[in-house]
N, C-alpha and C positions, 0 to 999 in steps of 0.2 A: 878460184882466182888463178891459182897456178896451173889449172888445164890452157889457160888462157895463152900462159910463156910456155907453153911444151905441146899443146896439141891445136892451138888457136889458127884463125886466119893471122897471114903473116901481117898487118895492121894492130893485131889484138896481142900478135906474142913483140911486137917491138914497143908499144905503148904501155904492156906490164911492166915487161923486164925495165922500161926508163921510169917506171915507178918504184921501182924495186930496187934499183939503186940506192936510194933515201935511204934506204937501211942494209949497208953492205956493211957497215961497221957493226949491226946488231949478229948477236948469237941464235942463228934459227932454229928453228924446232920445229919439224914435222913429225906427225901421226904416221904408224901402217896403215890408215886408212889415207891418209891423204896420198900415199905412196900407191895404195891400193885403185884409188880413183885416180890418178895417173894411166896408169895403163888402160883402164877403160876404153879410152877412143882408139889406138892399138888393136883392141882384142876386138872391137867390132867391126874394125873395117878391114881383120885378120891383115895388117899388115907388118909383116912377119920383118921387115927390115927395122923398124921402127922398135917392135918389141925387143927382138937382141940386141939394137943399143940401149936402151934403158936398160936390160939385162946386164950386160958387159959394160956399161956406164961409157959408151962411148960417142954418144950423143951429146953434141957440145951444150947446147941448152939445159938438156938437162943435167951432165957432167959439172957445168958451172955454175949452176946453182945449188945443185943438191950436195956438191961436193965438202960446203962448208955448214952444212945442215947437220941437226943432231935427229936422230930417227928413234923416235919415244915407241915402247909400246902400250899399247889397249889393257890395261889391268881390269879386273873386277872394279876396285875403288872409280876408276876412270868410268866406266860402265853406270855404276850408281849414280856418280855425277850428273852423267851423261840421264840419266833418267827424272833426277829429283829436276834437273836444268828443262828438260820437258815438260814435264808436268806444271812448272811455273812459270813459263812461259809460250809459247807460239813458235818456238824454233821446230823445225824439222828433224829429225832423229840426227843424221848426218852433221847437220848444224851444231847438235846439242853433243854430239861425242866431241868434234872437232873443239869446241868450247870449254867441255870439260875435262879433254887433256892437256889443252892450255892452263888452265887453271891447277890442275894438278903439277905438273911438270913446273909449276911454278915460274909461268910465262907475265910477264909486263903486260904484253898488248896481244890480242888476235887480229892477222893481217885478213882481210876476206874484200869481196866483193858483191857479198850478199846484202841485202837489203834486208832480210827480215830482222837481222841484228838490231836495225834503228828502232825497231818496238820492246825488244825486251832489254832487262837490266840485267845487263852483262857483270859477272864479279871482276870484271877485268876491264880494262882498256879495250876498246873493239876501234881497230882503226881501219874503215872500208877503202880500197881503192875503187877506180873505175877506171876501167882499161877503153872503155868506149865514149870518156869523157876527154874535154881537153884540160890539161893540165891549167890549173890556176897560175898565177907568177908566182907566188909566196910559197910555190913547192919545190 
């Protein structure tokens, strides 16, 4: 979801980020992996302007969002989660780390835009956005 507000077509990174507001008052938490799959679209399309602001955090998008984020790391314990979460449900590796450092770090809700969430039983709150949906009024 958050490739969406940092590497998206600009329709996709303004329809996050006005989701993403609904929770400017919560305490974020992101993963090294999720910092990790950040740069991804960067390092493919080598463009090296892009990379040094996420480096030097001088890229407003992503300077203003990640700036009030807390950046958890990947433990073993997290890892195991991350597997026994696999094994019991249908989530994707990436899903299931993502999922079970929310749950360790001892998160409320996981913010996502994946769909496979809606099949498994999440120990947490899974609240999905959609950046390519229109927003309901009751949001």
């Amino acid at each position: 979801m958050l490739i969406y507000a940092l590497d998206g077509a600009l329709h996709l990174q303004q329809r996050t980020l006005q989701q993403l507001e609904r929770y400017a008052q919560a305490d974020l938490v992101i993963s090294d992996l999720v910092r990790m799959e950040c740069l991804v679209g960067p390092l493919r399309t080598a463009d090296q302007i892009r990379l040094l602001a996420h480096s030097f955090g001088e890229d407003f998008v992503f300077r203003s969002f990640f700036s009030d984020c807390s950046v958890v790391p990947l433990h073993p314990e997290v890892m195991e989660r991350a597997a026994e979460l696999r094994a019991a449900t249908r989530l994707q590796t990436a899903d299931a780390i993502h999922l079970a450092a929310a749950v360790h770090w001892g998160c409320d809700a996981l913010l996502t835009n994946d769909r496979a969430f809606q099949l498994a039983q999440a120990p947490i709150e899974v609240l999905r956005l959609e950046p390519d949906q229109p927003m309901s009024p009751q949001t």
